[in-house]
N, C-alpha and C positions, 0 to 999 in steps of 0.2 A: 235302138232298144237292146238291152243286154239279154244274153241266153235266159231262157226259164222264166224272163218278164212278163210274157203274153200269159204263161199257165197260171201265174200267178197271181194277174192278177183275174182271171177266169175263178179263182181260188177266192179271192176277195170278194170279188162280185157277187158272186154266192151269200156270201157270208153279210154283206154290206146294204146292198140293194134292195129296195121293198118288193114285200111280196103282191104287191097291187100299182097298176100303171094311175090309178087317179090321183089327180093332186088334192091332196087333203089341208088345204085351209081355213081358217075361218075366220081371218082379220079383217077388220073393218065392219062388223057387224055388231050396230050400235055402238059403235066405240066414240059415243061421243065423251067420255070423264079423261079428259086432257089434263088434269092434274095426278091422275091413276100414275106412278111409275113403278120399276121392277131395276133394281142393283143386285151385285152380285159380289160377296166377298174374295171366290176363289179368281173370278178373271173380268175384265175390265169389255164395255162394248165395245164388240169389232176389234176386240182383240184374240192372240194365239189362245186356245185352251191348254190349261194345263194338263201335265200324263197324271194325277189325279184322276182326274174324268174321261181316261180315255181306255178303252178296252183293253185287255188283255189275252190275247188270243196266238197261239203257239202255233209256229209254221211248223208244217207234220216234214216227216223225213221225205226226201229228193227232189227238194224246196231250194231254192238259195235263201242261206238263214237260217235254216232249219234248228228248229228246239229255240229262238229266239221272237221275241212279240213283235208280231207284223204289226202290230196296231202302232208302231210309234219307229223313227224311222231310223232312230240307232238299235234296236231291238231291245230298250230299255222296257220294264214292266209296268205295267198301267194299273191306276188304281181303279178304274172301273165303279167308280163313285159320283151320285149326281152332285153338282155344284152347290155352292149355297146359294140361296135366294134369299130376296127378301122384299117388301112390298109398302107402299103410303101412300096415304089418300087414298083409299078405294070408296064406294060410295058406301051411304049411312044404311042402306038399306040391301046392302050385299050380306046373302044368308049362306053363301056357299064361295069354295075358289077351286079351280081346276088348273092344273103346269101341264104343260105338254114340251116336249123338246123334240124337236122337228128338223130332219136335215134336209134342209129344201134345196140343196144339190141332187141328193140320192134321189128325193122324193120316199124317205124312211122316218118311221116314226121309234123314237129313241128311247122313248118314254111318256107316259099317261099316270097322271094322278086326281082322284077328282071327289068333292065332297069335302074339301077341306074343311074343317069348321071357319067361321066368319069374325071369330077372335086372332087367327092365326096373321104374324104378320111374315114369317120367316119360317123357310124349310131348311135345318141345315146341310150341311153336307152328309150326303150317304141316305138321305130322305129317302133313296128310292131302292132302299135294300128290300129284298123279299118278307114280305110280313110285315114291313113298315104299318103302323098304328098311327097313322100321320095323318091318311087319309088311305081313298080303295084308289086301286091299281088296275091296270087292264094290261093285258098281253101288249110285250111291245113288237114290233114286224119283225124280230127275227125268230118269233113264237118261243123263247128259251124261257119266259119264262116273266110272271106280272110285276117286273121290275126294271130298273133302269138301265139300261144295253149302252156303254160307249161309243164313241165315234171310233170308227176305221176303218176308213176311206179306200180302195184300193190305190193301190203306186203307180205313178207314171199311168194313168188313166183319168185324161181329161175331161171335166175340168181337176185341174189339181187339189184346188184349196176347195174346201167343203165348209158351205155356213149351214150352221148350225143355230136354230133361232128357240128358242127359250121363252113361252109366254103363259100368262098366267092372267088366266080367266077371272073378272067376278061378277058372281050371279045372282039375283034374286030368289034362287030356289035352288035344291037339292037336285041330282041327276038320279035318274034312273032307268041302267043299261037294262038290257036283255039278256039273259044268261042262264045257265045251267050247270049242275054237279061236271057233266063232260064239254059244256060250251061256255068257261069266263069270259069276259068284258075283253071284247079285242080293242086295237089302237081305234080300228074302225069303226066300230059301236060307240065309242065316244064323239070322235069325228062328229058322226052323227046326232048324234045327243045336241053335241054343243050347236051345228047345225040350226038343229030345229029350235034348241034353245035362243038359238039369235034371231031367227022368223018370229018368233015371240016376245022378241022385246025384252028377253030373261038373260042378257050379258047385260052388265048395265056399265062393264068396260072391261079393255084388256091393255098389257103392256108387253114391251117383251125385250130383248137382253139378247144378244147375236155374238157367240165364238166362232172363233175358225180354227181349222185344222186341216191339215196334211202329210201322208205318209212320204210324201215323192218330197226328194231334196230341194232346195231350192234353184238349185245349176241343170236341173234338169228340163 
């Protein structure tokens, strides 16, 4: 392991990892519309993501790298943009859709949108910029902010490759988080939502769409 790798990625880890040890899923919950699927214009399943969608985040001074984006492994800058999506065959009676992007390496939630209208069949790219009019947002785990957070992964901290899973909820009903002027819609409150939503019969299906990514070189 090279000098200043450990602090580093101690540094990433930070920055990268959820702030809750539970595993937050909810696939397979009513998922019985096997014609439901979800594509994606900017990158292909089980394929690399592109530095479009991947975070942008500056190694601080007495770093190796330093002043260059750790989030991408030649220190190139990321655009910190959600992917595009897109959605067919959902069922006739889906009154709502929810995306969530989930790095179920970290156990980190990426991004939360939910309440889509039921005409929508595509979010494009950048869907999950702050303010988005698309649909409501909820805090994503690195609390910066109810928008969509990039992937970046710590380096040389195994596993290396990080999936990244991308699924979009539809529901027979509207969501309704819990919240306040000082407590918005966390990743968590959603979770939960959908949750309960699926005890209730109220997914009537999901799909989902898996990039990968990694900051750590390949020869490593």
């Amino acid at each position: 392991m090279k000098p200043g790798t450990i602090s580093l990625a101690i540094l990433f880890l930070s920055l990268g990892m959820s702030l809750t040890a539970q595993v937050k899923s909810v696939d397979g919950l009513n998922d019985h519309h096997d014609r439901f699927r979800v594509t994606s214009a900017t990158f292909e399943n089980d394929s690399t993501l592109p530095i479009s969608v991947i975070n942008n985040i500056t190694i601080p001074p007495g770093f190796p790298n330093a002043g260059s984006n750790g989030c991408s492994i030649d220190g190139a800058p990321g655009g910190n943009e959600s992917p595009e999506l897109s959605w067919t065959d959902a069922p006739r009676s889906t009154r709502s859709f929810a995306v969530v992007a989930f790095d179920e390496t970290a156990n980190f939630t990426h991004w939360g949108m939910y309440n889509i209208p039921a005409d929508t069949t595509e979010l494009p790219q950048n869907a999950g910029v702050a303010g988005s009019t698309l649909g409501e947002q909820v805090l994503n785990d690195s609390s910066n902010g109810a928008e969509y957070y990039g992937p970046c992964p710590p380096p040389n901290y195994p596993p290396n490759v990080h999936h990244y899973v991308f699924t979009v909820y539809a529901l027979d009903e509207a969501l309704t988080l819990p919240s306040s002027p000082n407590f918005p819609p966390t990743a968590e409150t959603l979770f939960q939502a959908l949750i309960k939503a699926g005890e209730h019969g109220h997914i009537l299906a999901s799909a989902k769409i898996v990039g990968l990514y990694s900051t750590t070189p390949p020869n490593n």
